[in-house]
N, C-alpha and C positions, 0 to 999 in steps of 0.2 A: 489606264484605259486607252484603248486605239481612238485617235481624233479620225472625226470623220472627215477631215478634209485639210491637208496643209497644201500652200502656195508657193512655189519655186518658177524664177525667171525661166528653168528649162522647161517647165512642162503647163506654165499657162502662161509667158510671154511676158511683155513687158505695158502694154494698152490695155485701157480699159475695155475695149473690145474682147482683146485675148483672154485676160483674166474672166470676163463674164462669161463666154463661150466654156473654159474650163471650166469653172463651178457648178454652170447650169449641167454639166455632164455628170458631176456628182449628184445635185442634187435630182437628176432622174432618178439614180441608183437609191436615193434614201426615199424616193417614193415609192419605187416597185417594192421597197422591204416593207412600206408600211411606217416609215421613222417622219417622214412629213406627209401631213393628210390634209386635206381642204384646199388643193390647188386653185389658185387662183390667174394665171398669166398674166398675172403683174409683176414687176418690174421693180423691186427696192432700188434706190442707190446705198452703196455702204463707205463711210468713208472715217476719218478720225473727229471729223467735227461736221458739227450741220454745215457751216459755210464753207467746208472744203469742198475742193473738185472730188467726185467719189471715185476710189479704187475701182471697185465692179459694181454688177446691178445682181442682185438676187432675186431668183423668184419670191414674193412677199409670203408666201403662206410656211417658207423654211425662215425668217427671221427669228421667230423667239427659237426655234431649237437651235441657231446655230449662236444664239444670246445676244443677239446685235441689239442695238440700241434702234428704239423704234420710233418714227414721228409723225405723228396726226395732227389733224385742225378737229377740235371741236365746235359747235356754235350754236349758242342758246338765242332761242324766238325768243321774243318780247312783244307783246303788245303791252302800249302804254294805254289803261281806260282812258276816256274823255275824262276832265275835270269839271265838275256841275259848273255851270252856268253860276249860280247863285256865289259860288264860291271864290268864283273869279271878280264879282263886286261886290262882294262884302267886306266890310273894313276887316272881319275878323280873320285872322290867319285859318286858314282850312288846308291839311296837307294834300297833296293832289292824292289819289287811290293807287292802292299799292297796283303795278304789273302782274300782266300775267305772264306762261311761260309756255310755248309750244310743244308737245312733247305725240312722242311716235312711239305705234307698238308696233314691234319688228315684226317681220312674215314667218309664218310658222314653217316653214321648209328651208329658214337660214341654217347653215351648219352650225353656226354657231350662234349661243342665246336664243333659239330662235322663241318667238310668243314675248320675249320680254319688253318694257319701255325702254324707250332711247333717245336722245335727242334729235330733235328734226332736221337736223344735216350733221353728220360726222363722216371721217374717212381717213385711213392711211395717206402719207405724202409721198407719193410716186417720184419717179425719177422724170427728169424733164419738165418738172410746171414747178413755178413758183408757190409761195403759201394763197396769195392773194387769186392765183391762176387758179388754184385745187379747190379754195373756196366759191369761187363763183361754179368754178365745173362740180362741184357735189351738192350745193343748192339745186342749181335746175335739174341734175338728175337725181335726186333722192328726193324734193319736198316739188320741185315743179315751180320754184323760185326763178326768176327771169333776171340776167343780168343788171338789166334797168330799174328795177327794186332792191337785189343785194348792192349791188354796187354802190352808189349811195349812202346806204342804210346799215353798213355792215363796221363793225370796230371792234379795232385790235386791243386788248385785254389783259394780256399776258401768257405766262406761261407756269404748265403743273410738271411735275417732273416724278416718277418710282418708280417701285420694284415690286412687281406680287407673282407669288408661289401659286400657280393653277394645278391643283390636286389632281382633278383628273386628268390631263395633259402630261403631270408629273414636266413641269417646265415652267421656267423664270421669264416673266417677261421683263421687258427693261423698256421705262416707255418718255418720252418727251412731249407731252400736248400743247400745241398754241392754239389761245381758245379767245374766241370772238363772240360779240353781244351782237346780234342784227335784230334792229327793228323795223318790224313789219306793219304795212297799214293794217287796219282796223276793217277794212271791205277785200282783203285777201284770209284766203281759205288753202293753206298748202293740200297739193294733194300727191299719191302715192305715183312714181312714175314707173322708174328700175322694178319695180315687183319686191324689191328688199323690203318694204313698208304694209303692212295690211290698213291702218287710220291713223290719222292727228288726231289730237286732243288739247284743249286748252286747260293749263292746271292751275291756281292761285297760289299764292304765296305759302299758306297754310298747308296745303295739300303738297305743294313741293314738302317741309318741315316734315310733314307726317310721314313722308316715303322714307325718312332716313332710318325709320325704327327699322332695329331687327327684324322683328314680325311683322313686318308689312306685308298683306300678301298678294301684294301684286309688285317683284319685286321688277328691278332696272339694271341694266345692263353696268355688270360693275365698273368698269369706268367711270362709265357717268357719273357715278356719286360724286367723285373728286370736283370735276368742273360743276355742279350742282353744288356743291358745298363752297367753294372759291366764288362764285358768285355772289350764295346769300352773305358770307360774308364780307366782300368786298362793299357790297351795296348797304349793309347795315343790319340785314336785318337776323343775323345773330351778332348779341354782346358781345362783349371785350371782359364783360363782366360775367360770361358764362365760363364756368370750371373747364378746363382742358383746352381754351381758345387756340393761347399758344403753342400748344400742343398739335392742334389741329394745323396750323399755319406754320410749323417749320415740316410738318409733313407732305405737307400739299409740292414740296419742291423738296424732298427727302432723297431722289435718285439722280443718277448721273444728266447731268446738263450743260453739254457741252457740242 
């Protein structure tokens, strides 16, 4: 098979300037045919490791077809309810009420997933901003989150890491997410900024669990499961004692991570 793109010092340089000038010349060409679709004039960096200096910058909407490893922040709202009164002077242990979990339905003219739920701040990690920079710049423009409440309130969690086969795409994505807990007051209300969002919604613990069934029909943005599912289980509230646990937890970090 013809690759659609190799890199030689003679004909994209030896800078990451030069080298990104060269490729972005390709990947015109694989737009006019139709081979990358959903242009976005963002800016990937690509390089051998996240903390390298990157080789070039790709437009982001050619990273899964050109297979590159891909990396995002995702980040789950939280409200914690109040704890009753009662419960805080009562001799008897009372556990505090489970959180809830912020969640967004995407705008229906997204190219992609569009109408689905999603988490109330997600995004690609562009080239030039740190994790901590990307986070606070797609709170305020996705949920209308102000730096002086994320900032604060926001915390790092870890990391998911695979690989899934998008049918209709016919293409591999290859994905790295750091993914963050922010809690939010209890008298903020996200609301939709960019147009990417049509509502928030607050969901209970139960209702997250329910969403993971097959037939759920209202379904979420696939991703999302992953870091939805790495949460309730980080926090407890699926077993250890549940069949396929383990299963589920060397999955969740299944793809390249490096």
């Amino acid at each position: 098979m013809k690759p659609y793109m190799t890199l030689s010092t003679r004909s994209a340089g030896t800078t990451v300037e030069s080298r990104t000038q060269a490729v972005a010349s390709v990947m015109d060409e694989l737009r006019n045919e139709g081979i990358v679709t959903g242009w976005r004039d963002e800016l990937f960096p690509v390089s051998d490791s996240f903390y390298n200096p990157p080789l070039f910058l790709i437009e982001r909407a050619a990273v899964t077809t050109m297979g590159i490893l891909e990396y995002g922040v995702h980040i789950n709202g939280i409200l914690k309810p109040d704890t009753p009164s009662s419960s805080r002077t009562s001799s008897t242990v009372v556990k505090d009420p489970p959180p809830l979990m912020w969640m967004a339905r995407r705008s229906k003219t997204k190219s992609k997933h569009p109408g689905m739920l999603d988490h109330i701040v997600a995004g690609g990690q562009p080239a030039g901003l740190s994790l901590m920079e990307n986070v606070i710049k797609e709170c305020e423009e996705e949920a209308g989150i102000p730096p002086e409440i994320a900032r604060p309130n926001i915390h790092a969690t870890g990391v998911i890491s695979y690989e899934s086969f998008e049918p209709k795409r016919d293409k591999v994505s290859r994905v790295v997410l750091f993914n963050y807990d922010l809690y939010l007051p209890k008298d903020f209300v996200p609301k939709p900024v960019d147009g990417e969002v049509e509502e928030f919604f607050l969901w209970s613990i139960d209702q997250l669990k329910e969403s993971m069934a097959r037939d759920f029909p209202d379904p979420i943005k696939p991703n999302c499961y992953v870091v939805i599912i790495e949460y309730l289980l980080r926090m407890g509230y699926i077993s250890p004692e549940t069949p396929g646990y383990l299963d589920i937890v060397r999955e969740l970090r299944s793809g390249d991570c490096k």
